[in-house]
C-alpha positions in Angstrom: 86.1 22.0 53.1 86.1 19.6 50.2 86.0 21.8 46.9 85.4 20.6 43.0 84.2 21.8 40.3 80.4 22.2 41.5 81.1 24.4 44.4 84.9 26.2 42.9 83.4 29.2 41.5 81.4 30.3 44.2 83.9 29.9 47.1 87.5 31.2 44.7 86.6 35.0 46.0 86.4 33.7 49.6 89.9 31.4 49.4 91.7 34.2 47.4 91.1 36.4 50.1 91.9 33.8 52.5 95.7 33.3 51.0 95.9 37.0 50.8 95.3 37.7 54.5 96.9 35.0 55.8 100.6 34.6 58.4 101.4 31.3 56.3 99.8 28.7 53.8 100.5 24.8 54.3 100.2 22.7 51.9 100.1 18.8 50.7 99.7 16.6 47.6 98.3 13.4 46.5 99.4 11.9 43.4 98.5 9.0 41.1 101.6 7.6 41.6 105.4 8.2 42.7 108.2 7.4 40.3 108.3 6.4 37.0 111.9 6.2 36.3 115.2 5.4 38.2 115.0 4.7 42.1 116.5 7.3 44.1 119.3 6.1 46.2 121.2 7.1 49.0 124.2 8.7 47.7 122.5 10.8 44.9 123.5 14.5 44.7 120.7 17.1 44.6 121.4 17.1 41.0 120.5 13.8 40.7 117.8 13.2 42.6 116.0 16.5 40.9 116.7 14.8 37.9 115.2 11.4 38.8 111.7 13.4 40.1 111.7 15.5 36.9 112.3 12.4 34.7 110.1 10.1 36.8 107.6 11.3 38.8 106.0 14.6 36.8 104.1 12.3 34.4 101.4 11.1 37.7 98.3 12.9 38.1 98.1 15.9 40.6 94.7 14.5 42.3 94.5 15.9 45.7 95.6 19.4 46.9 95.4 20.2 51.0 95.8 24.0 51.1 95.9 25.1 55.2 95.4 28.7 55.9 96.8 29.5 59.2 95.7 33.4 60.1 97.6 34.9 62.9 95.4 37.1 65.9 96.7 40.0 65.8 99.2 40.5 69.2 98.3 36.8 70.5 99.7 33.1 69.8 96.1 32.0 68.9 95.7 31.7 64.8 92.6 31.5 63.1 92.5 28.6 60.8 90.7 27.4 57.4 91.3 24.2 55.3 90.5 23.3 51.6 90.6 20.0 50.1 90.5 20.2 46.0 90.0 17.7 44.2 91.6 17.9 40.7 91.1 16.3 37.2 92.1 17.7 34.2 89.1 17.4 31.9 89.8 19.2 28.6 86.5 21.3 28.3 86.2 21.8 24.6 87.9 20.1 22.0 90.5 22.9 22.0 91.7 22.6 25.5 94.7 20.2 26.2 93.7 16.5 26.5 95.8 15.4 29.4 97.7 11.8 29.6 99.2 10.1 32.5 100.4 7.7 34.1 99.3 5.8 37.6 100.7 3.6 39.6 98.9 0.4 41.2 100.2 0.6 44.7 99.5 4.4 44.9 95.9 3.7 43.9 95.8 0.9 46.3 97.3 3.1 48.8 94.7 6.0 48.1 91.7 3.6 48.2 92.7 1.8 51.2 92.9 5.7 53.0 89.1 6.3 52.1 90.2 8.6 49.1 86.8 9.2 46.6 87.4 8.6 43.2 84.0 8.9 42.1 84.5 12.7 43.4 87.9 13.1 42.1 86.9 12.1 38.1 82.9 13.2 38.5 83.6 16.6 40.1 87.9 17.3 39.6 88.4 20.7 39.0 90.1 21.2 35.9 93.5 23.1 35.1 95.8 24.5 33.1 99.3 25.7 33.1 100.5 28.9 31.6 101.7 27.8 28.4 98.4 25.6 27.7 96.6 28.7 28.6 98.6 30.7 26.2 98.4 27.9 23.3 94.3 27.7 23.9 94.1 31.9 23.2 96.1 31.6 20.5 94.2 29.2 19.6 90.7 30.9 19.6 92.5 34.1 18.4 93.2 32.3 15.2 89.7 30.8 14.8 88.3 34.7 15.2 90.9 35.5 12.9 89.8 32.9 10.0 86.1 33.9 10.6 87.2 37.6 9.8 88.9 36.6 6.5 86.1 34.6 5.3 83.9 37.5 5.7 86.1 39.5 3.9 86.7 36.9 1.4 82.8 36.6 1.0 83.4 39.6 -1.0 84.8 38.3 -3.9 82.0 36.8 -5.9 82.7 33.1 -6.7 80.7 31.3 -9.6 78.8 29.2 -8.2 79.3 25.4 -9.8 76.5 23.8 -11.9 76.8 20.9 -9.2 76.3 22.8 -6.4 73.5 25.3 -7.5 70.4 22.7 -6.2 71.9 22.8 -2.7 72.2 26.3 -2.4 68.9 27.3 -4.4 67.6 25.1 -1.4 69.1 26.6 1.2 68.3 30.3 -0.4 64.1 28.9 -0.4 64.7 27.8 3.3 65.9 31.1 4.3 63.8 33.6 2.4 60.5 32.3 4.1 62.1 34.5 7.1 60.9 37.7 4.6 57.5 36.6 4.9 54.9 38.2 7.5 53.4 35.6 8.2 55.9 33.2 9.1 56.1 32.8 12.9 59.8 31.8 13.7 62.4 34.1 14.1 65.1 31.7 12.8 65.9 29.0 10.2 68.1 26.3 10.1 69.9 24.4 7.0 71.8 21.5 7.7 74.2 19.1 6.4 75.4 21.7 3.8 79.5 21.5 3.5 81.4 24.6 4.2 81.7 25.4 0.6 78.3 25.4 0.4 77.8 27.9 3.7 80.5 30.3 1.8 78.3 29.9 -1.5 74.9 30.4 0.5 77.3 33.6 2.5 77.7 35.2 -0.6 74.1 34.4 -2.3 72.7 36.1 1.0 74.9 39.1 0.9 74.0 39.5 -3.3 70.1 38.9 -2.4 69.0 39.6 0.4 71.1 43.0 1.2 68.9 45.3 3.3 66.5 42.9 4.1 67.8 42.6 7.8 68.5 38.6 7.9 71.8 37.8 9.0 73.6 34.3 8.4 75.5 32.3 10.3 77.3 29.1 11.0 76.7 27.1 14.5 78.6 24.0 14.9 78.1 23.1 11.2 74.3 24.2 10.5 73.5 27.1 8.8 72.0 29.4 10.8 69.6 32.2 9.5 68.2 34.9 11.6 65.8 37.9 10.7 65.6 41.6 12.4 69.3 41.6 13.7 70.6 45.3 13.6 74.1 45.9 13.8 73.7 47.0 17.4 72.8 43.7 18.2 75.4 42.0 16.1 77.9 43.9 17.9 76.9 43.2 21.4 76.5 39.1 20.6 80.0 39.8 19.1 81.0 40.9 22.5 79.0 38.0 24.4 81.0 35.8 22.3 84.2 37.1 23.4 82.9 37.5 27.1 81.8 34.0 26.9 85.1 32.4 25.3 87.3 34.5 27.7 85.2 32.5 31.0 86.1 28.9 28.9 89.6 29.6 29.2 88.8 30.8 33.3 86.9 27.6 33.5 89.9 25.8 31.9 93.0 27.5 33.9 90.6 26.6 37.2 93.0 25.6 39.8 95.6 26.7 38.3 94.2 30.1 39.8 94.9 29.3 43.1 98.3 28.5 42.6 99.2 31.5 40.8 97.5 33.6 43.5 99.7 31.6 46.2 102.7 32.5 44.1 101.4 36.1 43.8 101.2 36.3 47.4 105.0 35.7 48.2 103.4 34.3 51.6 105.1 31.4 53.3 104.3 28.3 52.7 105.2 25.5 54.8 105.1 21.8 53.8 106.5 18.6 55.0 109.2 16.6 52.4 107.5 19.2 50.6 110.0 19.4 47.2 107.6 16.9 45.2 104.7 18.7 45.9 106.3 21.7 44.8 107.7 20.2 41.6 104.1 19.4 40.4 102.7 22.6 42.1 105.3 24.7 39.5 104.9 22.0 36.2 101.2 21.4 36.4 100.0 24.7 37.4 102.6 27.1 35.8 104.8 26.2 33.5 107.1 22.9 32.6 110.2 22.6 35.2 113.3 23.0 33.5 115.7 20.4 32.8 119.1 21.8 33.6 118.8 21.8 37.6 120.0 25.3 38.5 117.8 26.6 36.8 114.9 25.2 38.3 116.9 25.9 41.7 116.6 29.7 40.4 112.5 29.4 39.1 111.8 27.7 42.0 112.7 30.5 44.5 111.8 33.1 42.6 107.9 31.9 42.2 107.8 30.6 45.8 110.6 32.8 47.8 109.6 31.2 51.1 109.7 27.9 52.1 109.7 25.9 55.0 110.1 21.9 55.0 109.0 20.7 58.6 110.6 17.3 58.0 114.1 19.4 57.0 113.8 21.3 60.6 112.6 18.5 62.8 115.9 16.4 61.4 117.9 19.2 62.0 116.5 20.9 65.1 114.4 18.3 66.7 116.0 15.0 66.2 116.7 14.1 69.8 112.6 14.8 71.1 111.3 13.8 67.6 113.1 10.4 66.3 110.4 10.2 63.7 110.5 12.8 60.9 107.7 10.6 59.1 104.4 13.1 59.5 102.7 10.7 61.8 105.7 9.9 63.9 105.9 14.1 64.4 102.2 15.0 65.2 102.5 12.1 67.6 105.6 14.0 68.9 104.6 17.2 69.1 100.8 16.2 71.3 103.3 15.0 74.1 106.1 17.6 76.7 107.8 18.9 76.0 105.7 20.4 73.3 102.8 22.8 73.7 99.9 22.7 70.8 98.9 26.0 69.7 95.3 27.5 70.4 93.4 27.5 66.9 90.0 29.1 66.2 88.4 26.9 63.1 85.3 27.5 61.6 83.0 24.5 61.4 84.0 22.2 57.9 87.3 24.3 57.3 89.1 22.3 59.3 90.3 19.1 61.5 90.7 17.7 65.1 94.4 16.6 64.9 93.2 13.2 67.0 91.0 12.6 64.3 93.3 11.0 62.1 93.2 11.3 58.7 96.5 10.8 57.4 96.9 10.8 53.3 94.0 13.1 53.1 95.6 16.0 51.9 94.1 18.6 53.6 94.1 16.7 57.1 97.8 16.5 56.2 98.1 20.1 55.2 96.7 21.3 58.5 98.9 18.8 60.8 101.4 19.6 59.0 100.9 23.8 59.8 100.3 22.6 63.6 104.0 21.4 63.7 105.3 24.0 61.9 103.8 26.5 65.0 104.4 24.0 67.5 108.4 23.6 66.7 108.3 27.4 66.4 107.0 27.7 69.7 109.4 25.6 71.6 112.7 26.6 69.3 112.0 30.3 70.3 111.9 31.2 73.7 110.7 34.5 73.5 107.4 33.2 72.9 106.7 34.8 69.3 103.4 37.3 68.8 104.8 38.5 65.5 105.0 36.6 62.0 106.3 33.6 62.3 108.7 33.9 58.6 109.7 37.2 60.9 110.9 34.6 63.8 114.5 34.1 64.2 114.8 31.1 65.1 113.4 29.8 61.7 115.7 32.1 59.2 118.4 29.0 59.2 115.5 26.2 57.7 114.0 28.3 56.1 114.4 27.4 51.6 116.4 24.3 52.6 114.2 21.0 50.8 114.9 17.8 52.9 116.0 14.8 50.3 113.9 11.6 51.0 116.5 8.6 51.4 119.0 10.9 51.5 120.0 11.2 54.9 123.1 13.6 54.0 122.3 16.1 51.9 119.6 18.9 50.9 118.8 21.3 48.2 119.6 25.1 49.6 117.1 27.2 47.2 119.1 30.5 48.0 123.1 29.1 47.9 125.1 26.5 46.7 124.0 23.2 47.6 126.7 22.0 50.6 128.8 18.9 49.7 128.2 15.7 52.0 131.2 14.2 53.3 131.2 11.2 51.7 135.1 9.8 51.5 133.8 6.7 52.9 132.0 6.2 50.0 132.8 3.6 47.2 131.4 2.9 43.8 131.5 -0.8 43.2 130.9 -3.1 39.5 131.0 -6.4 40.0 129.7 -9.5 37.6 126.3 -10.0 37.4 126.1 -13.0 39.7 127.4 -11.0 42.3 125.2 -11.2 45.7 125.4 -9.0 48.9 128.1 -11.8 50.4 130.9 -11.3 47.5 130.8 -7.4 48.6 130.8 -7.9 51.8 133.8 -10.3 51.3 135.4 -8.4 49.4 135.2 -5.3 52.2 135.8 -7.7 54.8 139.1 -6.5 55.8 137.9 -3.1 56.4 134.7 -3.6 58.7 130.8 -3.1 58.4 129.5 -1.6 55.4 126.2 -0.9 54.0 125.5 -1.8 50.7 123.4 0.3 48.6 122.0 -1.2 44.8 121.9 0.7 41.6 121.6 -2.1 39.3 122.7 -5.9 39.3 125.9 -4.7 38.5 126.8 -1.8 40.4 126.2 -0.4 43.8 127.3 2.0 46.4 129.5 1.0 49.6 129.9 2.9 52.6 132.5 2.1 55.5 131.2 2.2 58.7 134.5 3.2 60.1 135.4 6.2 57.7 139.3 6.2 58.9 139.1 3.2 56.8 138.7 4.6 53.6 141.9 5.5 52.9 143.2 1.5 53.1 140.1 1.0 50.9 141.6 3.2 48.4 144.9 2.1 48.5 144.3 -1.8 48.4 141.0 -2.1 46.2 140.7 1.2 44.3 140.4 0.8 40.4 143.0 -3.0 40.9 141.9 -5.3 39.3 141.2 -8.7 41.8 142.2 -11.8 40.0 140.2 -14.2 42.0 137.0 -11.6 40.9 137.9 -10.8 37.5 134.9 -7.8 36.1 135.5 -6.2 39.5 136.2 -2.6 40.2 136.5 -0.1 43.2 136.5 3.2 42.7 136.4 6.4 45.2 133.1 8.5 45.2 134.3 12.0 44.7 136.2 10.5 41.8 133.9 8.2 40.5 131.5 11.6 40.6 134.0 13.5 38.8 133.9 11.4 36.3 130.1 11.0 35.8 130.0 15.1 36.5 128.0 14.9 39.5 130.7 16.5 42.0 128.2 18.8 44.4 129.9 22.3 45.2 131.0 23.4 48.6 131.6 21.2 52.3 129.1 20.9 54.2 129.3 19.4 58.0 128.0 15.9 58.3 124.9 16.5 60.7 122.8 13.2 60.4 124.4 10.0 60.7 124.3 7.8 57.7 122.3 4.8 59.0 120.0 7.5 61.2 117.1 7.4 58.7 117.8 3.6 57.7 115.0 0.9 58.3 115.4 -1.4 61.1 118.3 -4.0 59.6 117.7 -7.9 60.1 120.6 -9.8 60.6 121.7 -13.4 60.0 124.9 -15.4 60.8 126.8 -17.2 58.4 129.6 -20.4 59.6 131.2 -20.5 56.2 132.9 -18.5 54.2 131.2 -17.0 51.2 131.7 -18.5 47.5 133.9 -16.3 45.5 130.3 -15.5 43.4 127.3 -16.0 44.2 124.1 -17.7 42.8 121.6 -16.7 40.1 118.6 -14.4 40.9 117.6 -10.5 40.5 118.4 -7.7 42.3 116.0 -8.0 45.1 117.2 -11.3 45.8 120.7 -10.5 46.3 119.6 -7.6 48.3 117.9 -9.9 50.9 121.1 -12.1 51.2 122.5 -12.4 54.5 123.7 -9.4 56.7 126.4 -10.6 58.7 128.5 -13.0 58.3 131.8 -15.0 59.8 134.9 -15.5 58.0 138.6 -15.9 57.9 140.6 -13.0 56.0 142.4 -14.9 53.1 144.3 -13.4 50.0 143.2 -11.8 46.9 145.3 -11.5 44.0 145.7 -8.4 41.9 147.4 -7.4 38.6 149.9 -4.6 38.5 150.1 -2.3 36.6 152.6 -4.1 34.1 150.3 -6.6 33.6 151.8 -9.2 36.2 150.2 -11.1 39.0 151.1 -10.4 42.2 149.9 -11.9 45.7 148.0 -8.6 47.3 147.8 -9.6 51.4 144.5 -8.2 52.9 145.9 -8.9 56.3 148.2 -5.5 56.5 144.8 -3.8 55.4 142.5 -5.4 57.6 141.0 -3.4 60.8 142.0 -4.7 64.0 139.2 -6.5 64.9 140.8 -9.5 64.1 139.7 -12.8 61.7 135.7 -12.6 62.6 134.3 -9.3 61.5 130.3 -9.0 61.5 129.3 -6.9 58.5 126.4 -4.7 58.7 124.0 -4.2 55.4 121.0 -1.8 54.9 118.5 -4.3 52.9 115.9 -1.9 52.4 117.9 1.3 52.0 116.3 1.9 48.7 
C-alpha cells in the first residue's frame, strides 16, 4: 500500500494499530544517496565505521520507507501480513517549519530511477516530517508569536501620540472601518491594507479610544487590517481556541511521519531488517532526534529507543553461511524458495502486500516484506521445535538478536547490549609508502611472507593482511617501523599498535568466525615475468588499485637502517615462507 501525503491521515489510525498488534515489524530504506565522506574499509572498528555513516551518510534524504507488518495467528505458523510503502519529503509547511537541505548522489538517483522508483510521487505527494527537536523549536516558536500578540495588546494600552505624518493614514483607515456602525451597510467585514505595523498599533489604539462598546473588533491577517462587527467575547474566545486547535494540527501535519516512527519506538516490538544499522541511523536522526557523536553513546540511544533488533544479513552470515553463500537480499530470498527451506504460510490482504516471485527489489516495501519472509523462514529451520509462540520469544534467535552486521567488514559487528568483540587481526599491517607507490611495490615488499590482500586508504597509506597469519610475527620482526633504504618514506607498522596509537583499539576478543576474503568480490588475476620496479608509475588511487594481482619474482635484499643510524644489509631470505623464490600474491582489487 503506497502512502503520501494525500491518503496519510486517513489510513495513520489503521497502521498505528497495525504496529501495535503486531509479532514483529520489518523494515527498509531508500536514500538519496550513500556516503558523503570517507570510504569505509575493511579493517575499520565499529567506532569507525559509525563514525564514517554519521559524518557521511546522514546528510541524504530519507525518500522511501518499507514498513512490513507480520501478525502472528494465534497457536499456528501462518501470520497475517500488511505492507506500507511511504513516500517521504520534507516540505517545510509554513514559513516557520524547518527548510530542509541535502545532499544526493548521482549514481543513487540513477540507481533509483533505473528500479522504477516515482519521483513525481515522492516530491508531489512526500509526506512531510519532523524530528523532535524541530518539533520542539516550531512550538516554541508559535508560543513566542502568541506571546508578542498578547503584549501588544497589553501595550495598546498605553496611549501613543499619534505623529502629524501618520494621522491621514490612520483617519483613513478609522473612515474605512466606521462604515461597519452603519445599518445599512451590508458586509460584515472590512479590510485596510498596505498600512505598516505602526500604523495597525496606531489604528489598535484609535479603535479601542473610539469605538469602545460599539462591538467591532480589529485585527491583523497576514498584514491587512482586518475589521469585523458583532463579535462578542464568546466568540472571540472560541476563534481564540480554533486558532490554537488549528496551529496544534500544523505542527501534526509537520511531525507527519515522524509519527510512525515514534509509535514503532513506543511499541518496543521487534523489528527486523537486513544490513539494517543505516536505516536505523536515519530512522533515529531524521525522525527523533540528531545521533550523537561520541559512539557509545549512540550504542546506548540506540538500544534504548529500539531494544530489539534483528539483522537478517548478521544471522544468515553467522547461522546460514553454508546453505546461503549469498548474504546480499536477493542472493537470500533466492536461498530460502529452495530445500532445505520451507516458506511460511502468509494471509495478505489485497494491496498490503507482495508475491515474493514478483520481484521488486529496491522498492522498499517489497524489500521490507522479503526481508520479514527470511527472517520466519531462518527461524523455522534454526528451531526444530517448530515455533507457535513469538518469534523474539524463540530461542534459537536470542544469540543474533541486537548484533548490527558491518558492510565490508567481514570481521566484526556492533553488539548493541555488550562490548563490541575485538577481531583478531595480528595479521594485520598498516602500511605508508611514497605516493608513487602501486599495488606491485607492496606486494614486493611482502613478498617474502606470502599472499596478501591489499586494502587502500589513501594514495599513501593502506591496510595489508597476510594470508598466512603465522607469518605475522616475521613481518613484525623484519619490516615493522625499519626504515627500507632501497624505499626510503616507507613504514610498517602492526595493527593493534598502529590502533593504539590513533585510539581506535576495540575492547574484548572475539573468535574469528568469517574468513577474511569470505565476503570479498571475485579477484582477477594477472602474471607478471619481471620483477617489479622499486616504485611504480604515476596515476590515482584507482589505478594502482587495478595493478596486477599476482606476480613472479626472485627474493632479493632490502637494506635497512639501524637504529644508530647505520646501514646494514637486512636478508629477506631467513624471513621468507618456504614456498621458495616464486610466490603468487593474492590482492582484493575491489575490497573497498
Amino acid at each position: 500500500m503506497d502512502v503520501t501525503k494525500s491518503n496519510f491521515k486517513k489510513l495513520l489510525p489503521e497502521i498505528l494499530e497495525a504496529i501495535d498488534s503486531s509479532s514483529f515489524l520489518a523494515v527498509d530504506g531508500e536514500f538519496t544517496g550513500l556516503n558523503n565522506g570517507h570510504n569505509i574499509t575493511a579493517f575499520d572498528t565499529p567506532k569507525q565505521y559509525y563514525s564514517k555513516i554519521r559524518s557521511g551518510a546522514l546528510d541524504f534524504l530519507f525518500v522511501q520507507f518499507g514498513l512490513s507488518v507480520f501478525k502472528q495467528v494465534k497457536g499456528h505458523e501462518r501470520y497475517k501480513n500488511k505492507t506500507y510503502v511511504f513516500y517521504l519529503f520534507p516540505e517545510p509547511l509554513n514559513r516557520d517549519a524547518p527548510d530542509c537541505r541535502f545532499l544526493c548522489q548521482a549514481s543513487s538517483l540513477t540507481f533509483l530511477a533505473q528500479n522504477g522508483f516515482n519521483f513525481n510521487k515522492l516530491f508531489r505527494e512526500g509526506i512531510p516530517y519532523l524530528k523532535q527537536s524541530d518539533e520542539d523549536s516550531l512550538r516554541e516558536t508559535l508560543a513566542e508569536k502568541s506571546r508578542i500578540r498578547a503584549n501588544a495588546v497589553q501595550s495598546n494600552n498605553q496611549t501613543i501620540p499619534i505623529p502629524k505624518q501618520f494621522q491621514p493614514a490612520v483617519d483613513a483607515a478609522m473612515e474605512k472601518i466606521k462604515v461597519l456602525l452603519s445599518p445599512n451597510f451590508d458586509k460584515e467585514e472590512v479590510h485596510v491594507e498596505k498600512c505598516s505595523a505602526f500604523v495597525r498599533k496606531l489604528v489598535y489604539q484609535t479603535v479601542r479610544e473610539e469605538l469602545s462598546g460599539k462591538n467591532i473588533c480589529v485585527e491583523t491577517k497576514n498584514g491587512t487590517l482586518v475589521a469585523r462587527r458583532g463579535v462578542s467575547q464568546e466568540q472571540l474566545h472560541k476563534e481564540k481556541q480554533e486558532k490554537a486547535e488549528k496551529e496544534e494540527e500544523t505542527i501534526q501535519d509537520a511531525v507527519g511521519f515522524a509519527t510512525i516512527i515514534r509509535r514503532i519506538a513506543a511499541s518496543r516490538k521487534l523489528i527486523v531488517g537486513h544490513n539494517v544499522l543505516l536505516d536505523l541511523c536515519h530512522m533515529v536522526h531524521r525522525f527523533i532526534d540528531p545521533l550523537p557523536e561520541d559512539y557509545l553513546e549512540f550504542k546506548e540511544m540506540l538500544h534504548t529507543i529500539f531494544p530489539k533488533i534483528l539483522d537478517t544479513k548478521y544471522l544468515v552470515s553467522e547461522a546460514l553461511s553454508d546453505l546461503i553463500p549469498s548474504s546480499h537480499l536477493p542472493g537470500v530470498v533466492e536461498a530460502i524458495m529452495k530445500s532445505p527451506f520451507e516458506l511460511p504460510k502468509i494471509d495478505a490482504e489485497e494491496n498490503y502486500s507482495y508475491e515474493i516471485q514478483n520481484e521488486k527489489f529496491h522498492n522498499a516495501g517489497y524489500d521490507a516484506y522479503v526481508t520479514g519472509l527470511s527472517f520466519i523462514t531462518a527461524l523455522r529451520y534454526l528451531d526444530t521445535s517448530k515455533f507457535i509462540k513469538s518469534p523474539v520469544d524463540v530461542g534459537a534467535i536470542q544469540k543474533y538478536l541486537n548484533k548490527l552486521f558491518l558492510m565490508k567488514i567481514p570481521d566484526a559487528y556492533i553488539d548493541l547490549e555488550r562490548r563490541d568483540p575485538e577481531p583478531l587481526r595480528d595479521h594485520v599491517f598498516h602500511v605508508s609508502f611514497p605516493k608513487v607507490w602501486t599495488s606491485q611495490n607492496i606486494v614486493e615488499l611482502f613478498s617474502p611472507f606470502g599472499s596478501i590482500q591489499i586494502n587502500w586508504l589513501s594514495d599513501t597509506t593502506a591496510w595489508v593482511a597476510l594470508q598466512d597469519r603465522s607469518s605475522a610475527s616475521k613481518v613484525k620482526e623484519c619490516l615493522e617501523d625499519r626504515p627500507v633504504s632501497k624505499s626510503p618514506g616507507v613504514i610498517v607498522k602492526w595493527y593493534k599498535r598502529y590502533s593504539a596509537s590513533t585510539g581506535t583499539v576495540a575492547s574484548s576478543p572475539r573468535p574469528n568466525k568469517r574468513k577474511l576474503s569470505g565476503s570479498a568480490p571475485a579477484i582477477t588475476q594477472k602474471t607478471l615475468s619481471t620483477p617489479l620496479p622499486p616504485t611504480g608509475g604515476e596515476g590515482d588511487r584507482i589505478s594502482k588499485k587495478r595493478k596486477s594481482s599476482s606476480i613472479e619474482l626472485n627474493i632479493g635484499t632490502i637494506f635497512e637502517e639501524t637504529e644508530n643510524g647505520s646501514e646494514a644489509l637486512m636478508d629477506l631470505e631467513s624471513c621468507a615462507s618456504a614456498e621458495g623464490d616464486k610466490v603468487n600474491f593474492t590482492i582484493d582489487q575491489d575490497w573497498d
